[in-house]
C-alpha positions in Angstrom: 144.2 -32.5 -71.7 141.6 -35.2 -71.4 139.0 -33.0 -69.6 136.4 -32.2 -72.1 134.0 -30.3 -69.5 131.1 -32.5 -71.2 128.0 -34.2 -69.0 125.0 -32.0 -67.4 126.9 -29.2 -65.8 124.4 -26.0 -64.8 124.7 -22.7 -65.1 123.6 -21.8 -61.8 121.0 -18.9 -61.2 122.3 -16.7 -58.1 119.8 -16.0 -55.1 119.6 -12.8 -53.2 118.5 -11.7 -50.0 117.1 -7.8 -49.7 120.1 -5.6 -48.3 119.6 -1.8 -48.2 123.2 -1.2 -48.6 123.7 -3.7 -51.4 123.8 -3.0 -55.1 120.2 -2.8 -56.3 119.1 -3.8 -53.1 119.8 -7.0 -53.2 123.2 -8.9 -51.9 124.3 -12.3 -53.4 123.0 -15.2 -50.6 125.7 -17.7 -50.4 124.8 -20.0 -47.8 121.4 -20.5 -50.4 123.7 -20.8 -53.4 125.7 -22.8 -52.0 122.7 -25.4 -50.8 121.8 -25.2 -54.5 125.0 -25.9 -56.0 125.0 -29.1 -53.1 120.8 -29.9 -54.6 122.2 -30.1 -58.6 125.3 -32.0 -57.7 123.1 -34.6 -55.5 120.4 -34.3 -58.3 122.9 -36.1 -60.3 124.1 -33.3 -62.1 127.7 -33.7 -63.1 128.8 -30.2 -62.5 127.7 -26.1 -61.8 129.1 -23.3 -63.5 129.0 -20.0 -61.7 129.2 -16.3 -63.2 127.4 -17.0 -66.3 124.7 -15.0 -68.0 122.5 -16.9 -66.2 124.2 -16.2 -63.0 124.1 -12.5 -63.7 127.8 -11.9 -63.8 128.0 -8.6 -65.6 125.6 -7.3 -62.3 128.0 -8.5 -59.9 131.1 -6.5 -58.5 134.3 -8.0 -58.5 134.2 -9.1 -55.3 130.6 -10.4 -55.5 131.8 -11.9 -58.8 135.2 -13.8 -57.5 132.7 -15.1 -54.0 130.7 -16.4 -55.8 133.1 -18.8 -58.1 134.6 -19.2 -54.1 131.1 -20.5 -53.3 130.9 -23.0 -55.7 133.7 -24.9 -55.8 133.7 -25.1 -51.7 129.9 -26.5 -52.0 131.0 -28.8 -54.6 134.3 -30.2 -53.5 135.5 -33.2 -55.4 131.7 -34.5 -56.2 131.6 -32.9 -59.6 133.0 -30.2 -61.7 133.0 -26.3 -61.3 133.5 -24.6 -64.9 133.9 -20.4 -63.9 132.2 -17.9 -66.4 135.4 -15.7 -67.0 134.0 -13.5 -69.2 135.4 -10.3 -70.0 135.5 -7.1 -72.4 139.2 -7.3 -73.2 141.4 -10.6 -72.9 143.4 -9.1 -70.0 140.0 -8.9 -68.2 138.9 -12.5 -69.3 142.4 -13.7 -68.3 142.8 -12.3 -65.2 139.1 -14.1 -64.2 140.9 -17.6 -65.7 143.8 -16.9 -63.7 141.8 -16.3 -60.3 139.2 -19.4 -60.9 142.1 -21.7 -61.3 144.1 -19.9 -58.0 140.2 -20.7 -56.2 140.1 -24.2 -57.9 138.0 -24.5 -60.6 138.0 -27.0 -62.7 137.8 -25.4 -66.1 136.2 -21.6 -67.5 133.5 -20.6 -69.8 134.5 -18.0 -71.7 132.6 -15.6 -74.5 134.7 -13.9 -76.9 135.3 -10.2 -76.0 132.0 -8.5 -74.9 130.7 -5.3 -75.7 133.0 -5.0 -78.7 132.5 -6.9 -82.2 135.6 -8.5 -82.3 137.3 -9.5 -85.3 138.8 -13.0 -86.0 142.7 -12.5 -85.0 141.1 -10.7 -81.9 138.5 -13.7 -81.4 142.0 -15.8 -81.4 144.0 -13.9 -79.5 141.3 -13.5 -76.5 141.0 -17.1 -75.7 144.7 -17.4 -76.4 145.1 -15.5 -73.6 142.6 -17.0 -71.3 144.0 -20.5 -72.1 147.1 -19.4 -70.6 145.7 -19.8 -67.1 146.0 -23.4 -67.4 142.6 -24.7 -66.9 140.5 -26.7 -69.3 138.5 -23.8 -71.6 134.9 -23.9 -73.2 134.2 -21.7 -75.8 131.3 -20.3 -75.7 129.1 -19.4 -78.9 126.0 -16.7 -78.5 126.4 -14.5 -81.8 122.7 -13.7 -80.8 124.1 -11.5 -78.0 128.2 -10.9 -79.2 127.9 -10.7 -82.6 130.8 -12.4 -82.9 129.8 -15.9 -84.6 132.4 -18.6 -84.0 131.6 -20.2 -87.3 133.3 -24.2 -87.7 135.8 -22.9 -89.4 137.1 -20.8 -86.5 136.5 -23.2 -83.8 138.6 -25.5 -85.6 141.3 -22.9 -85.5 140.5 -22.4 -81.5 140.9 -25.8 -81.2 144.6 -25.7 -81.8 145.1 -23.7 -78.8 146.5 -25.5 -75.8 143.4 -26.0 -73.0 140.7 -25.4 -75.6 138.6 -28.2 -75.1 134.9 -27.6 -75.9 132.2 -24.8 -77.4 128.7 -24.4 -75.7 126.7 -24.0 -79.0 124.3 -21.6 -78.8 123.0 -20.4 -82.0 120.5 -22.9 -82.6 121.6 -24.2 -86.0 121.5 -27.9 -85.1 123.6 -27.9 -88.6 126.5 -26.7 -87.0 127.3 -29.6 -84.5 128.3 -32.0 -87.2 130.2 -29.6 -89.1 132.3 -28.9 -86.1 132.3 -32.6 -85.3 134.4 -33.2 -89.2 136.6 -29.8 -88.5 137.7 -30.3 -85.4 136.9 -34.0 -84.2 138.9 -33.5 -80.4 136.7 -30.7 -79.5 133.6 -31.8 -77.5 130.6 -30.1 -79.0 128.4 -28.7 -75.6 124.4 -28.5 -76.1 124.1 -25.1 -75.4 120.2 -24.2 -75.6 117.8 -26.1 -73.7 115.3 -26.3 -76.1 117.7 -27.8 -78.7 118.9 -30.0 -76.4 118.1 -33.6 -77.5 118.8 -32.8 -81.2 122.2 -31.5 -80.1 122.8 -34.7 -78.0 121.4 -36.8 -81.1 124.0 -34.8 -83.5 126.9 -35.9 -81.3 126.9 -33.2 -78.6 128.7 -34.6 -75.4 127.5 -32.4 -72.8 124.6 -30.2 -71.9 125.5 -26.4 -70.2 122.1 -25.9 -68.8 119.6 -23.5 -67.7 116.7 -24.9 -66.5 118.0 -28.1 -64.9 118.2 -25.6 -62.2 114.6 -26.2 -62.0 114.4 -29.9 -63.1 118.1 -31.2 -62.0 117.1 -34.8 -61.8 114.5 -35.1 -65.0 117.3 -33.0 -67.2 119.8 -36.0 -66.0 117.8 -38.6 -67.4 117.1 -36.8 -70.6 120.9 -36.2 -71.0 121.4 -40.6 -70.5 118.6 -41.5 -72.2 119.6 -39.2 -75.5 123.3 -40.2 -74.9 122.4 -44.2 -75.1 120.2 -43.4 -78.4 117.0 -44.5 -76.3 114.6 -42.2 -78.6 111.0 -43.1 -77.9 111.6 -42.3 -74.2 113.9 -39.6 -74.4 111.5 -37.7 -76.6 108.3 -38.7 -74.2 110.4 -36.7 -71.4 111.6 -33.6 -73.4 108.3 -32.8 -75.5 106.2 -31.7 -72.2 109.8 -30.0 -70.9 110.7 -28.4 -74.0 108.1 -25.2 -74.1 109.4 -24.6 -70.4 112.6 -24.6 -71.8 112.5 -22.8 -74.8 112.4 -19.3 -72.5 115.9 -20.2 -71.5 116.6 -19.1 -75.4 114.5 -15.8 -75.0 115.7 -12.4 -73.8 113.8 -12.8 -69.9 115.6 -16.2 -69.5 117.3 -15.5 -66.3 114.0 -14.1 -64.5 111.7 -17.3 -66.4 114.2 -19.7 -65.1 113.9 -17.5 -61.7 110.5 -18.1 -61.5 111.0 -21.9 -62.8 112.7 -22.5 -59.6 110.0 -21.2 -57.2 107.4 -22.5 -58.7 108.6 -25.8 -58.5 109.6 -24.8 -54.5 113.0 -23.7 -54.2 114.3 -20.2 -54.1 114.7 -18.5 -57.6 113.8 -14.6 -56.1 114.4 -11.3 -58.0 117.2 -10.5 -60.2 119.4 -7.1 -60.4 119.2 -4.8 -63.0 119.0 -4.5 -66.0 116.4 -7.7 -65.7 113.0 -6.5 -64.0 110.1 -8.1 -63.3 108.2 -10.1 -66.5 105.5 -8.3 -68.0 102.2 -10.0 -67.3 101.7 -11.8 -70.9 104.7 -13.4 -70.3 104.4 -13.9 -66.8 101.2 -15.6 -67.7 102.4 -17.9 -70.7 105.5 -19.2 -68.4 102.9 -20.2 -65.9 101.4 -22.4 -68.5 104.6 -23.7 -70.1 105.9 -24.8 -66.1 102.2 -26.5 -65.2 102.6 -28.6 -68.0 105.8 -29.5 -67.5 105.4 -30.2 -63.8 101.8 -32.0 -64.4 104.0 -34.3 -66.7 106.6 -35.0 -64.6 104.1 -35.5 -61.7 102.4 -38.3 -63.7 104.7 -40.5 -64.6 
């Protein structure tokens, strides 16, 4: 399979609109979403992935869940790629999610191993075994941070044998780890998964960027991803330096309501998020404001 799911591909954030009688609330805006999916793929963005942890798939229903993917791929079209977050408890659950994104037409999944549950390594193997049987293209996705479940070289190089596995989002933040996988398993595209490791990843040999606050910054994220990408240093550095305290909260617990708040301050629609996530505390709430006026004062000067 020669789709490798690499290039800037977001994982969207997902606006909502106050609704009494919705969950929390709030009800998933898809006519906004769907304008934003339209924004990052005009922004130059290659691609949008829905139903991630940014997209605050585990506060969705199913129905919610499976409109949204619907949302994305109809907004996009054939102007980039859609990669589905599929992720689930138990492979049947992941599966079934792989199995609907590629009836919808997606272009590939995102997939963490088994959630909730520490999983050992024949279950690690045996989940995405399962979702690779949908057919579509499959990232891997790394966060023993919130798993527990590190997907150490060694057993990526064994997911890599699996028909579909193309690519691992990388997200423990051992910039060690990208070459190591490069050697075990040289067809697997290595995916900058933290936004504040992002141009050492790229440097290291990391093909594509799954990205959090290019939801905020589409366009400036694009040009860091080429400039990295053709080993121009001096001026990738110059860009990501004033970005990169903005986008360390994307590696911090309130990174779904700091990349929220990203987005309206820089004038689109971020809004409020479901529980679990509340509001940020006012300490963080005030350092954020500092890390996005620096970035946007930096951007605005050059």
């Amino acid at each position: 399979m020669s789709e490798k799911l690499d290039g800037v591909i977001v994982a969207t954030a997902l606006p909502y609109a106050e609704d009494a009688s919705a969950p929390a609330g709030l009800r998933p805006d898809y006519d906004r979403y769907a304008e934003h999916c339209r924004w990052l793929i005009e922004s130059g963005c290659r691609g949008v992935g829905p139903n991630g942890s940014l997209g605050e798939y585990s506060s969705l229903t199913d129905d919610e869940r499976r409109t949204v993917a619907k949302t994305a791929i109809e907004a996009v079209g054939n102007d980039g790629v859609v990669v589905v977050g599929v992720h689930g408890a138990g492979a049947h659950q992941a599966r079934k999610w792989a199995e609907l994104a590629a009836e919808d037409g997606a272009d590939g999944v995102l997939c963490l191993p088994p959630t909730m549950y520490r999983a050992n390594r024949s279950e690690v193997i045996h989940h995405f075994t399962e979702v690779a049987k949908a057919g579509l293209p499959v990232m891997v996705y790394n966060n023993p941070h919130d798993t527990k479940v590190d997907l150490t070289p060694d057993i990526l190089a064994e997911l890599a044998q699996i028909e579909n596995v193309v690519a691992v989002k990388e997200f423990t933040g051992d910039v060690r780890r990208i070459l190591e996988i490069r050697e075990v398993a040289p067809d697997l595209a290595v995916i900058a998964g933290a936004d504040d490791l992002t141009l050492e990843a790229l440097l290291m040999g990391a093909t594509g960027w799954f990205a959090g606050f290019p939801n905020v910054f589409p366009a400036e994220s694009v040009k860091l991803y080429n400039l990295a990408l053709q080993g121009n240093l001096a001026e990738a550095r110059a860009l990501y330096e004033p970005l990169v305290a903005a986008f360390r909260w994307d590696s911090r617990v309130e990174f779904v309501q700091a990349i929220k708040y990203g987005m309206d301050y820089v004038g689109r629609f971020g809004g409020p998020c479901r529980p679990p996530r509340g509001p940020l505390v006012p300490e963080h709430l005030a350092q954020l404001e500092l890390d996005m006026k620096k970035a946007v004062e930096y951007l605005r000067a050059v």
